[in-house]
C-alpha positions in Angstrom: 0.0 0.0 0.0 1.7 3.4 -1.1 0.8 5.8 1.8 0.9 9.6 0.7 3.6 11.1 3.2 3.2 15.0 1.9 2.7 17.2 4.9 -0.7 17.5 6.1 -1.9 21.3 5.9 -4.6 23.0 8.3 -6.6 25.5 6.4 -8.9 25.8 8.7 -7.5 25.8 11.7 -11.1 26.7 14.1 -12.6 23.6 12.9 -9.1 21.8 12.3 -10.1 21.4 8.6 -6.6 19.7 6.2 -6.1 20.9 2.7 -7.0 17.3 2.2 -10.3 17.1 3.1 -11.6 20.6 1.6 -9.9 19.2 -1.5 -11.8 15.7 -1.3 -14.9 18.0 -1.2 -14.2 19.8 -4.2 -13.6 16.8 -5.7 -17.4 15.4 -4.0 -18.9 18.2 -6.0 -18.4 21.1 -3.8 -18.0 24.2 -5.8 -18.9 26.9 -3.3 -17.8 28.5 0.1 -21.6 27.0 1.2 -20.9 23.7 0.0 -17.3 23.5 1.7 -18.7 24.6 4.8 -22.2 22.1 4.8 -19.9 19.1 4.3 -17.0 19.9 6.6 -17.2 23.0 8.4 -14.3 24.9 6.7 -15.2 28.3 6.4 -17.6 28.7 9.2 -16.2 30.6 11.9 -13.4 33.2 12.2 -13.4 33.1 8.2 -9.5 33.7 7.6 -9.0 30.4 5.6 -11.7 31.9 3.2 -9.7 33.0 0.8 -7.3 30.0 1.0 -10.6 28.1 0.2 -11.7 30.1 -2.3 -8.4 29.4 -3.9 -8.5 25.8 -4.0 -12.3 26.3 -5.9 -11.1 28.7 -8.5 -8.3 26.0 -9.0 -10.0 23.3 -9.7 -13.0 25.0 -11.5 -10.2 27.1 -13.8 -10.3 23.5 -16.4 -13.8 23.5 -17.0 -13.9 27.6 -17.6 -14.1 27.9 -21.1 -14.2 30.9 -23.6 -17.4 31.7 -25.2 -17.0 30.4 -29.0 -15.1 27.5 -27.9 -17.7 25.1 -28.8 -17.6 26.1 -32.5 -17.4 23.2 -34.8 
């Protein structure tokens, strides 16, 4: 079994939220601030990992952004 041995990273360091599990939301479906905080409470209290989280969503949505006209056959 090939264990991952990169650092864990608190973003969220109220609720003790990792980078890991915000991440393992996005990739859930998340693609809010409202869904991050409903399925792990990231987000929810002091609010200075929002912009950290915010981030992380704009990352991962940034590949399925596409130009309109792009679609043109």
């Amino acid at each position: 079994m090939k264990t991952d041995r990169r650092f864990l990273v608190i973003i969220c360091v109220c609720k003790a939220v990792s980078d890991r599990r915000i991440q393992k939301e996005i990739d859930d479906g998340a693609r809010t601030m409202v869904d991050i905080a409903k399925g792990c409470l990231a987000g929810t209290d002091c609010g200075s990992c929002c912009e950290q989280i915010r981030t992380m969503l704009q990352e991962h949505c940034k590949p399925h952004l596409r130009l309109v006209g792009d679609d043109a056959a």
